[in-house]
PDB file with one MODEL, atoms N, CA, C and O in Angstrom:
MODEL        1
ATOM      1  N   UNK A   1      -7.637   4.135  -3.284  1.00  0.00           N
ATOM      2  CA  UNK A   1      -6.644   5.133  -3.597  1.00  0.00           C
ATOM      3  C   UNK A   1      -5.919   4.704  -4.869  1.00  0.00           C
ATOM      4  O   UNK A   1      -5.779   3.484  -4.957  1.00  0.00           O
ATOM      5  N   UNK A   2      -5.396   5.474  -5.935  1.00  0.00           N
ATOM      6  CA  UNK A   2      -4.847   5.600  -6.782  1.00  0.00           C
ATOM      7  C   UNK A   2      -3.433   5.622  -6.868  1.00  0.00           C
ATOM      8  O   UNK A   2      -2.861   6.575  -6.340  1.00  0.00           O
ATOM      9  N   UNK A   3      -2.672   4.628  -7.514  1.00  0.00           N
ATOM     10  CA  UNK A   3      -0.698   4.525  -7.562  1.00  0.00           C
ATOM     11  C   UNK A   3      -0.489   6.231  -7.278  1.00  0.00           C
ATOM     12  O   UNK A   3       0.165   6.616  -6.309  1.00  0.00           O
ATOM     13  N   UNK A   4      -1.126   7.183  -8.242  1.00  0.00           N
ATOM     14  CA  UNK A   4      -1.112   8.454  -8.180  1.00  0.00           C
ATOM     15  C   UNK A   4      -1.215   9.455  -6.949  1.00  0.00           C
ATOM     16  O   UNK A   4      -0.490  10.398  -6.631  1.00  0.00           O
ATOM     17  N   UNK A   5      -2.612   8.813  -6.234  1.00  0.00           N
ATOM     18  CA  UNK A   5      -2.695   9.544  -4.997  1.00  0.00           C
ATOM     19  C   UNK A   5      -1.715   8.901  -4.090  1.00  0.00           C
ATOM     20  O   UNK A   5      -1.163   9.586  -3.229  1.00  0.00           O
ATOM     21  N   UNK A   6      -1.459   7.642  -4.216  1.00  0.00           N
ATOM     22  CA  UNK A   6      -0.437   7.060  -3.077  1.00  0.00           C
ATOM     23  C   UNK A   6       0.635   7.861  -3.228  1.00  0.00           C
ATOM     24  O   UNK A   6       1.012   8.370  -2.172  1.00  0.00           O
ATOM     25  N   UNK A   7       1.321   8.171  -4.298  1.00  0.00           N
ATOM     26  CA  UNK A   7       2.767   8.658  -4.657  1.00  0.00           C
ATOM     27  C   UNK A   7       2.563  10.351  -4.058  1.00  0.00           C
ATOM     28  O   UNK A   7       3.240  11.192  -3.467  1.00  0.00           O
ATOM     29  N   UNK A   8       1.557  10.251  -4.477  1.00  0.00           N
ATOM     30  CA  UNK A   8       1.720  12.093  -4.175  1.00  0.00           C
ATOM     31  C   UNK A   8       1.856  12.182  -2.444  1.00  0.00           C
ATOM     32  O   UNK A   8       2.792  12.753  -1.885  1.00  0.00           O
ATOM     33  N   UNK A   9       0.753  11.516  -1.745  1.00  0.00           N
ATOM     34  CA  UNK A   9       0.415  11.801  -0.204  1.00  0.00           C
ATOM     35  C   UNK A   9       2.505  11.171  -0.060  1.00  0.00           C
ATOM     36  O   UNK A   9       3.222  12.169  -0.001  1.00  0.00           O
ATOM     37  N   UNK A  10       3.021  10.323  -0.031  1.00  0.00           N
ATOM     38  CA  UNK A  10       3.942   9.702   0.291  1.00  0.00           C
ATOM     39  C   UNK A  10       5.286  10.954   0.156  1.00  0.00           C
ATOM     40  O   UNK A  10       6.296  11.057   0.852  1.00  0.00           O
ATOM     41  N   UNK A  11       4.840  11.778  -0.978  1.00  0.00           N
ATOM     42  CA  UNK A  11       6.409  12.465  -1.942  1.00  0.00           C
ATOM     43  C   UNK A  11       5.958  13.728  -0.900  1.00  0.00           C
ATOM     44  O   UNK A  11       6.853  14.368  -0.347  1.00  0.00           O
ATOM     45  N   UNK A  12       4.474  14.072  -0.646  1.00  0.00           N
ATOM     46  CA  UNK A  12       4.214  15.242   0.321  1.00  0.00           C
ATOM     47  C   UNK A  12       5.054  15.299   1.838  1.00  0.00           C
ATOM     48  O   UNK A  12       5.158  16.329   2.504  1.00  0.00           O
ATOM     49  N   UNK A  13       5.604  14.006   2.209  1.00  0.00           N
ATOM     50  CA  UNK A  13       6.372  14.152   3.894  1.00  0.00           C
ATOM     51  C   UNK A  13       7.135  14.930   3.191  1.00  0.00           C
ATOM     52  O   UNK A  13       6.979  15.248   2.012  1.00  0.00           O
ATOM     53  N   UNK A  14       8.024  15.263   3.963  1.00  0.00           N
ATOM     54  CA  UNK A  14       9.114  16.377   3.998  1.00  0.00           C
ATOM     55  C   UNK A  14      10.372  15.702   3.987  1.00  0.00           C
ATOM     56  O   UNK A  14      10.721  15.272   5.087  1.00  0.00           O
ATOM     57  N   UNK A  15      11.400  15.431   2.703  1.00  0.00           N
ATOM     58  CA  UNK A  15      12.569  15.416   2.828  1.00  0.00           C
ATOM     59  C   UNK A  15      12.020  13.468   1.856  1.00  0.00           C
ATOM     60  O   UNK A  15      12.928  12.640   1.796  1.00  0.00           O
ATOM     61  N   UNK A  16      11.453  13.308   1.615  1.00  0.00           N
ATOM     62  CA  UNK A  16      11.126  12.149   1.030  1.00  0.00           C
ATOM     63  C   UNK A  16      11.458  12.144  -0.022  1.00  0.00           C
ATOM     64  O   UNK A  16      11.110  13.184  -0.580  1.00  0.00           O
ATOM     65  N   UNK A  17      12.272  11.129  -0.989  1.00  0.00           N
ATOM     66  CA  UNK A  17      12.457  10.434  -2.185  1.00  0.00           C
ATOM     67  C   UNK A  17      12.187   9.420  -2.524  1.00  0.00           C
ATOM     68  O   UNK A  17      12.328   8.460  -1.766  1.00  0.00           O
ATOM     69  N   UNK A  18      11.597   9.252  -4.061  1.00  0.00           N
ATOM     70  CA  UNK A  18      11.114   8.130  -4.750  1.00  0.00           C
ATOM     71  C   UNK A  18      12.369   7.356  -5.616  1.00  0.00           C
ATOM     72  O   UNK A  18      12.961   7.940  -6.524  1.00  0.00           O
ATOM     73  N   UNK A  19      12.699   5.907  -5.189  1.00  0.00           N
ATOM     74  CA  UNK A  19      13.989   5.147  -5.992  1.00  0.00           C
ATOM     75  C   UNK A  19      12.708   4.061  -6.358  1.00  0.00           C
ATOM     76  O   UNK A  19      11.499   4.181  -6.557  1.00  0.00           O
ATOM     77  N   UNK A  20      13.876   2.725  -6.324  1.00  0.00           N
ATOM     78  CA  UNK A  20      13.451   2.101  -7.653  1.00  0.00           C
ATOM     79  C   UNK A  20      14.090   0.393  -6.393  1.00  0.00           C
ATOM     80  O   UNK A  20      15.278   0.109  -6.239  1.00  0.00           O
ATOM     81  N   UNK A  21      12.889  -0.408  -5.723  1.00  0.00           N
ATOM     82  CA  UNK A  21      13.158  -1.212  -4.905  1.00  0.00           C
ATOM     83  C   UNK A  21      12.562  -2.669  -5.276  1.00  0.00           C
ATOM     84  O   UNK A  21      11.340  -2.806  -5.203  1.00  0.00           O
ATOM     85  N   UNK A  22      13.483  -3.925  -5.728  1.00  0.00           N
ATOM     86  CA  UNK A  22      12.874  -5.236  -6.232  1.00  0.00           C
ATOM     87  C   UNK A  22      12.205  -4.693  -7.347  1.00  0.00           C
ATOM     88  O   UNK A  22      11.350  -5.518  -7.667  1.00  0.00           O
ATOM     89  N   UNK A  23      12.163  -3.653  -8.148  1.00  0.00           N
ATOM     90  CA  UNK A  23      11.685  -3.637  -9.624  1.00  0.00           C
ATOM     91  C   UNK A  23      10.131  -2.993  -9.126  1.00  0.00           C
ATOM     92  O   UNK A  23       9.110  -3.027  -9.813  1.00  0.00           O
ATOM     93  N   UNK A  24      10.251  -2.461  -7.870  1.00  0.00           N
ATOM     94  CA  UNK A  24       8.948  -1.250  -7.530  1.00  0.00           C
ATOM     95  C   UNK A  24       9.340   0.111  -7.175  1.00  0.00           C
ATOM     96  O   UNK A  24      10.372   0.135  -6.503  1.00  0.00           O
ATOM     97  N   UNK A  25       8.918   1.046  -7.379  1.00  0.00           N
ATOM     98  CA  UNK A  25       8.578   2.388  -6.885  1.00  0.00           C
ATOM     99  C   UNK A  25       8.347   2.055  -5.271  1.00  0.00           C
ATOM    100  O   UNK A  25       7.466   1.419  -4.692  1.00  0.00           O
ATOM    101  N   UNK A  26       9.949   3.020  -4.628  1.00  0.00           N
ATOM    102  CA  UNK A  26       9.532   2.567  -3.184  1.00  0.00           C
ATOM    103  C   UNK A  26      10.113   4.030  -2.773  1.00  0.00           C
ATOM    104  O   UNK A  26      11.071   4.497  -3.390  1.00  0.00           O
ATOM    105  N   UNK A  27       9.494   4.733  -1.705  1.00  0.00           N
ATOM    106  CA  UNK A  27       9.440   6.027  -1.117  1.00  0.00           C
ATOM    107  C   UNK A  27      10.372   5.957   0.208  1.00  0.00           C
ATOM    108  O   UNK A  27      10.120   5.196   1.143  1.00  0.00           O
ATOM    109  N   UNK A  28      11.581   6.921   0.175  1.00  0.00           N
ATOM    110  CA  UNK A  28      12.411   6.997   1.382  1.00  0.00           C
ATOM    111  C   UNK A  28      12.334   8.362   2.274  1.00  0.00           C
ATOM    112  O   UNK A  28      11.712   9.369   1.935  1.00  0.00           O
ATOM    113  N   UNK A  29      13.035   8.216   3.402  1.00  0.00           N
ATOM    114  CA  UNK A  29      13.449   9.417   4.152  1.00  0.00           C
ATOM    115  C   UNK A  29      14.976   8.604   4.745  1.00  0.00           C
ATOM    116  O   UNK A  29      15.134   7.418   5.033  1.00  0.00           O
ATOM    117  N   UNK A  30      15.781   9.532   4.779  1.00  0.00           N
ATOM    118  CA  UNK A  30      16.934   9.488   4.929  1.00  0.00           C
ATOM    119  C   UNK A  30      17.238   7.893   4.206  1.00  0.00           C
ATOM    120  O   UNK A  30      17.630   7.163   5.117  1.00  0.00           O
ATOM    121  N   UNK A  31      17.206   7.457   3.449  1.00  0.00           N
ATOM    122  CA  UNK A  31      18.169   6.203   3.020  1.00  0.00           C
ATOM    123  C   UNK A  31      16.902   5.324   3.211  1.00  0.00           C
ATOM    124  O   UNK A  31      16.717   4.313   2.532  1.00  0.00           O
ATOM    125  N   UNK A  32      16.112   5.719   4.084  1.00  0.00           N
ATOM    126  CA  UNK A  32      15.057   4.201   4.650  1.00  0.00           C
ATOM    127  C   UNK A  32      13.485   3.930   4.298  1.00  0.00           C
ATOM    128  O   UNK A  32      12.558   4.504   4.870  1.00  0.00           O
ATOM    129  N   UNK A  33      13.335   2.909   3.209  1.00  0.00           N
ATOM    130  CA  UNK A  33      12.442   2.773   2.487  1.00  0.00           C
ATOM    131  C   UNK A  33      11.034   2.529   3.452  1.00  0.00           C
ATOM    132  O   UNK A  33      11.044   1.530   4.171  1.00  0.00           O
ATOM    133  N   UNK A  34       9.974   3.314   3.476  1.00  0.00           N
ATOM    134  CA  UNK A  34       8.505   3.372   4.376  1.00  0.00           C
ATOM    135  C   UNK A  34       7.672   3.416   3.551  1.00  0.00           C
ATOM    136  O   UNK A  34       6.543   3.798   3.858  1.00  0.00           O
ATOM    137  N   UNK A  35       8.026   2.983   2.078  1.00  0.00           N
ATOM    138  CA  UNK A  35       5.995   2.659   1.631  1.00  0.00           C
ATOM    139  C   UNK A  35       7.345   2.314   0.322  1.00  0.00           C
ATOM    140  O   UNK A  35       8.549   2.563   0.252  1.00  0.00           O
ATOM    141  N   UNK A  36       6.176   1.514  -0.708  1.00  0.00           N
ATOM    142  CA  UNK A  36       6.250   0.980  -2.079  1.00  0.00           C
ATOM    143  C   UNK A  36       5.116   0.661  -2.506  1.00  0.00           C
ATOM    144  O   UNK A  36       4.158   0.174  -1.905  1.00  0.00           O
ATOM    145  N   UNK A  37       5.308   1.095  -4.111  1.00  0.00           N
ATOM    146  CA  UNK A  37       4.050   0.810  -4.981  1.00  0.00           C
ATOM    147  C   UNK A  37       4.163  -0.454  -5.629  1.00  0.00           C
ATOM    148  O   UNK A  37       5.320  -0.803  -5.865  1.00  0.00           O
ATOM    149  N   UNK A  38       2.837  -1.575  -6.132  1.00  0.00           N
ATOM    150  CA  UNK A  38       3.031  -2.629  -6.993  1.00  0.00           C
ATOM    151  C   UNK A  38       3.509  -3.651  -6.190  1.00  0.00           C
ATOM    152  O   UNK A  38       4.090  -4.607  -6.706  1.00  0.00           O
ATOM    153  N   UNK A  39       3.341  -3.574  -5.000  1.00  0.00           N
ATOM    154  CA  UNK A  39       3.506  -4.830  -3.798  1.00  0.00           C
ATOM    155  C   UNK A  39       2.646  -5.121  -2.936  1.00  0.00           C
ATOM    156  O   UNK A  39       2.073  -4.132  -2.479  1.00  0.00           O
ATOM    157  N   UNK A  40       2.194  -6.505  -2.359  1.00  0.00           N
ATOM    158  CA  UNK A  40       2.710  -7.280  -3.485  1.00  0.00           C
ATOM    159  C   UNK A  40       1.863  -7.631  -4.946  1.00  0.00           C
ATOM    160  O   UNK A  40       2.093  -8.692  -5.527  1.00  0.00           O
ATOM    161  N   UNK A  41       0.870  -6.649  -5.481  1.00  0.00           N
ATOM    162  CA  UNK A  41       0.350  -7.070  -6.700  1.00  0.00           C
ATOM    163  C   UNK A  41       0.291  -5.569  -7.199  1.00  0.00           C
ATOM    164  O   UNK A  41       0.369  -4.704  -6.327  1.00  0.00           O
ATOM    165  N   UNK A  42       0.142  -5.122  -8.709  1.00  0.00           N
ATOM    166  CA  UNK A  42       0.130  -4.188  -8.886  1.00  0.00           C
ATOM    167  C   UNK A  42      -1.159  -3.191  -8.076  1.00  0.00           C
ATOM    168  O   UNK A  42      -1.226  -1.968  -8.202  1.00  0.00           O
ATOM    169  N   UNK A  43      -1.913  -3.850  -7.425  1.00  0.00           N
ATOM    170  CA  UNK A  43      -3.483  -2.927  -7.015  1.00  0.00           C
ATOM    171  C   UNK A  43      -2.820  -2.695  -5.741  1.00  0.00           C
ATOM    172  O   UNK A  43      -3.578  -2.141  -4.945  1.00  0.00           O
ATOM    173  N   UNK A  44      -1.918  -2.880  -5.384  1.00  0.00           N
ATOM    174  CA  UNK A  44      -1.448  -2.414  -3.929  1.00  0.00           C
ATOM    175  C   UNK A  44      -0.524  -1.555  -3.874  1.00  0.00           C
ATOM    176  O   UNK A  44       0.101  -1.048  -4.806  1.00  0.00           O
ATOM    177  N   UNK A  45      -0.414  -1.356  -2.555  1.00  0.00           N
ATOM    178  CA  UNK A  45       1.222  -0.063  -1.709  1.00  0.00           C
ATOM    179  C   UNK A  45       0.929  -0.692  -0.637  1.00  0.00           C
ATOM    180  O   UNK A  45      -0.044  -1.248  -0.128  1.00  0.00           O
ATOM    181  N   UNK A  46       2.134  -0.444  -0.389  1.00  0.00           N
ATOM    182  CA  UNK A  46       3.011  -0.802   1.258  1.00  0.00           C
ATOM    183  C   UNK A  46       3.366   0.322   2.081  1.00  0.00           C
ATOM    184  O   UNK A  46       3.834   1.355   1.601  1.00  0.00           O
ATOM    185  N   UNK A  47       3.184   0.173   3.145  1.00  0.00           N
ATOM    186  CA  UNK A  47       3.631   1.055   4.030  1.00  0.00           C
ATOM    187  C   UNK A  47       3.527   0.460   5.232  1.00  0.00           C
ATOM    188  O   UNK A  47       2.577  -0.097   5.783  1.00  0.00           O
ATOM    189  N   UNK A  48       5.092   0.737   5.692  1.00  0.00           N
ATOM    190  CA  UNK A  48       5.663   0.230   6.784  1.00  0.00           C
ATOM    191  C   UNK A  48       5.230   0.848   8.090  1.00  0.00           C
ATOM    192  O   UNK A  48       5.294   2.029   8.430  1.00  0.00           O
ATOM    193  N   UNK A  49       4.808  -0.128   8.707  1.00  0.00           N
ATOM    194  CA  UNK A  49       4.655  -0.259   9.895  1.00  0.00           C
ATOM    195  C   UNK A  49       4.724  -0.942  11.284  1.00  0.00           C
ATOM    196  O   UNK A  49       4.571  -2.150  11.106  1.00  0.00           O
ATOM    197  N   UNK A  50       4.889  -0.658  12.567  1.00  0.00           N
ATOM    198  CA  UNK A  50       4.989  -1.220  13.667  1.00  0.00           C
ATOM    199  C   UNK A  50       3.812  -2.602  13.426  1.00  0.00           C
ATOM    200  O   UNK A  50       2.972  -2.687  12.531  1.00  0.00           O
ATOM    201  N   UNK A  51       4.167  -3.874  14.860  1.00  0.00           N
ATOM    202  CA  UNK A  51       2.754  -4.641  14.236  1.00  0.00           C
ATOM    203  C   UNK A  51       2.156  -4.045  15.252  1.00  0.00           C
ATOM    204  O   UNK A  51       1.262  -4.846  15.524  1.00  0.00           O
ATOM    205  N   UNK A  52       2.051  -3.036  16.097  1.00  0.00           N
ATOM    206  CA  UNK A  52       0.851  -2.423  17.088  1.00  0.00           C
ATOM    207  C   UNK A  52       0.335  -1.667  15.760  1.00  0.00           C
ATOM    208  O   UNK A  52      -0.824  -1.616  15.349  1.00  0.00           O
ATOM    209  N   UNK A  53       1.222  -1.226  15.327  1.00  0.00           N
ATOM    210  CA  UNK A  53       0.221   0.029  14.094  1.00  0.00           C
ATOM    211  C   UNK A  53      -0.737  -0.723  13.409  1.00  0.00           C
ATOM    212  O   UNK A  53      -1.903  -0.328  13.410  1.00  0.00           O
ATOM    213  N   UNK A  54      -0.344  -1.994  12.683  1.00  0.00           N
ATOM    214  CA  UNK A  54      -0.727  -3.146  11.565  1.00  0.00           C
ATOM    215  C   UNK A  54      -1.916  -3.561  12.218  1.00  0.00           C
ATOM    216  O   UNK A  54      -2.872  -3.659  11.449  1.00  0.00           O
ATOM    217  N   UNK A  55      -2.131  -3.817  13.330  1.00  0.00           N
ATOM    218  CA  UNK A  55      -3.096  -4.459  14.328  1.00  0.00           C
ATOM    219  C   UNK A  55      -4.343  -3.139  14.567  1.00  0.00           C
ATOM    220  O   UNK A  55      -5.522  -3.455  14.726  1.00  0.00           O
ATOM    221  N   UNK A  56      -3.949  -1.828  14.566  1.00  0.00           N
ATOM    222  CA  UNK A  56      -4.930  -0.927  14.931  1.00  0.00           C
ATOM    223  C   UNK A  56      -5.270  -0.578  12.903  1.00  0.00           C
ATOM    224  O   UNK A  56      -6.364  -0.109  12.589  1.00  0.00           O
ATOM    225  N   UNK A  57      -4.454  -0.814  12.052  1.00  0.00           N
ATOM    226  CA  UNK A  57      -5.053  -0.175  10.692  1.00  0.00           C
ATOM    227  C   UNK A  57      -6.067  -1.240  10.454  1.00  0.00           C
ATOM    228  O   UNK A  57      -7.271  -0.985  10.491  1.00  0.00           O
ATOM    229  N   UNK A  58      -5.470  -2.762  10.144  1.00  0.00           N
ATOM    230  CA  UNK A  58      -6.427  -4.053   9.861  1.00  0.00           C
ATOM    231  C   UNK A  58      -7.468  -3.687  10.633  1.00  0.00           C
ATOM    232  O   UNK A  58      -8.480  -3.597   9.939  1.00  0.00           O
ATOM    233  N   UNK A  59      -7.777  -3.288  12.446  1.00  0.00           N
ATOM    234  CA  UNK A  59      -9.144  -3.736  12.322  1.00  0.00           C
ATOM    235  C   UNK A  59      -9.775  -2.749  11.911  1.00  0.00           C
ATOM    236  O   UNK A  59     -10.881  -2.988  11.425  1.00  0.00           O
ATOM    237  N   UNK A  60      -9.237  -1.109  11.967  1.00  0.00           N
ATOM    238  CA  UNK A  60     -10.198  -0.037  11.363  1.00  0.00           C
ATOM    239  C   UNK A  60     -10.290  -0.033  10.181  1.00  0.00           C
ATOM    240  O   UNK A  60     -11.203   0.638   9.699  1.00  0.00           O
ATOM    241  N   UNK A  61      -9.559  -0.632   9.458  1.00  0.00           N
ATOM    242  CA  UNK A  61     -10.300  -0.302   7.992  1.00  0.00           C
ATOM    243  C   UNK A  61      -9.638  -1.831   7.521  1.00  0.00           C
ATOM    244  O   UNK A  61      -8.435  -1.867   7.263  1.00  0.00           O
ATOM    245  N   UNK A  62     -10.452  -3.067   7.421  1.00  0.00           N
ATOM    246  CA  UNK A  62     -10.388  -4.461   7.095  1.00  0.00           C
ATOM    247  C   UNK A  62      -9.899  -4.610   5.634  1.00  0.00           C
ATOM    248  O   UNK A  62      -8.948  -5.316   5.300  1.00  0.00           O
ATOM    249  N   UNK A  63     -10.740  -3.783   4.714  1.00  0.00           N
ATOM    250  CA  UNK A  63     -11.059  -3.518   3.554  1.00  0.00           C
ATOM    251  C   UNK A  63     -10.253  -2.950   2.482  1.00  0.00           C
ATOM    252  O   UNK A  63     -10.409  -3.017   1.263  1.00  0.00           O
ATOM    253  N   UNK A  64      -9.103  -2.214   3.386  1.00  0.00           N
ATOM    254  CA  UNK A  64      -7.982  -1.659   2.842  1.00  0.00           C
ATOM    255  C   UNK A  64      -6.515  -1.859   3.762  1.00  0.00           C
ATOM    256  O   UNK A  64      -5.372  -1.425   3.616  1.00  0.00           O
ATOM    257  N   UNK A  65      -6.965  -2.462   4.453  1.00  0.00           N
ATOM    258  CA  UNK A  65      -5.043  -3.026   4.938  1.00  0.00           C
ATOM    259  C   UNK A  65      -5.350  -4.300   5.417  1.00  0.00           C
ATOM    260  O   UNK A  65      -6.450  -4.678   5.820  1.00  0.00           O
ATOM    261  N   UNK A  66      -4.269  -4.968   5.346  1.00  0.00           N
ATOM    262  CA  UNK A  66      -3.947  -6.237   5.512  1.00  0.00           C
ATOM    263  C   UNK A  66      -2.106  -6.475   5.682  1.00  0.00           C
ATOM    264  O   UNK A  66      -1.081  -5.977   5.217  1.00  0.00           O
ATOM    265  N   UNK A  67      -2.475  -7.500   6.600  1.00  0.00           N
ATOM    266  CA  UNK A  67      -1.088  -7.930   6.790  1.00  0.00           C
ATOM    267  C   UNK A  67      -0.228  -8.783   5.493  1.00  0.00           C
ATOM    268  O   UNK A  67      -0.781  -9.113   4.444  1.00  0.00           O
ATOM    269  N   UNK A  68       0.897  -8.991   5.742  1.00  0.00           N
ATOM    270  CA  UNK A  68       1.862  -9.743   4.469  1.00  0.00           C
ATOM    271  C   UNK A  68       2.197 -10.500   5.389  1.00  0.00           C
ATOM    272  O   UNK A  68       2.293 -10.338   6.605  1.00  0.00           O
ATOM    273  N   UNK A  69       2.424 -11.606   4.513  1.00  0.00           N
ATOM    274  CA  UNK A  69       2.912 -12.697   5.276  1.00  0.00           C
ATOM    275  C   UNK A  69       4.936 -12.597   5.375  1.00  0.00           C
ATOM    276  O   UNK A  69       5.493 -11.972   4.473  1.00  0.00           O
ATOM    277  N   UNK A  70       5.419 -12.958   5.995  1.00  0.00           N
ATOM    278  CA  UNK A  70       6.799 -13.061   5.882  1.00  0.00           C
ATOM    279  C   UNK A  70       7.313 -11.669   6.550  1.00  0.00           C
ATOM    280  O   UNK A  70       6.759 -10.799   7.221  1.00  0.00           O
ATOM    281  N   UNK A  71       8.788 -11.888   5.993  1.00  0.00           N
ATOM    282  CA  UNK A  71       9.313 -10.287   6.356  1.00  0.00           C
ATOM    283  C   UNK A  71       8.604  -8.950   6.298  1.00  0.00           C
ATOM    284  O   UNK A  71       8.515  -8.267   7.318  1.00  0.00           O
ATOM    285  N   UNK A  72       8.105  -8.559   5.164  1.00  0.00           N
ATOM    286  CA  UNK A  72       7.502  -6.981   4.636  1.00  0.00           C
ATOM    287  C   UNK A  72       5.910  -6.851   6.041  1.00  0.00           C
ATOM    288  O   UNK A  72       5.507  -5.780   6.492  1.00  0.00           O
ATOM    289  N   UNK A  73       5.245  -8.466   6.473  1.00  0.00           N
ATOM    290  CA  UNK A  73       4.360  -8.156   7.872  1.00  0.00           C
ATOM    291  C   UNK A  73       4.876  -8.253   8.909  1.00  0.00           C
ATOM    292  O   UNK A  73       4.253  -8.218   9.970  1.00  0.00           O
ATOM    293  N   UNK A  74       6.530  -8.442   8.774  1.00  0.00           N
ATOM    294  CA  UNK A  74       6.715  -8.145  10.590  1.00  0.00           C
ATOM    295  C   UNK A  74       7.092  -6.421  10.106  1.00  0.00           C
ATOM    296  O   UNK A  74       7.345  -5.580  10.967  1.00  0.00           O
TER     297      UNK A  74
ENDMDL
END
């Protein structure tokens, strides 16, 4: 996926805004940041999740999610 397609699918929820988080492009709903671009390397996005969610994305698709170590993988 593309910074481009990430931003668009992300700005498509309903009621979502794009600010400016640690010097990345990070996507909110009400005040509360659920995805960022350029973390942690520019070829990536984040998006927040439960670790039941983190545990069912890693094993279905290995290749495109992965856990973070520290705060941003709990």
């Amino acid at each position: 996926m593309t910074a481009s397609g990430f931003r668009k699918m992300a700005l498509s929820l309903p009621e979502t805004t794009e600010s400016i988080h640690m010097h990345h492009p990070d996507f909110r709903i009400a005040g509360k940041v659920f995805a960022t671009l350029g973390y942690p390397d520019k070829s990536r996005g984040l998006i927040k999740l439960t670790l039941k969610q983190q545990a069912v994305f890693v094993k279905a698709q290995p290749e495109a999610f992965v856990c973070l170590k520290g705060a941003w993988g709990r």
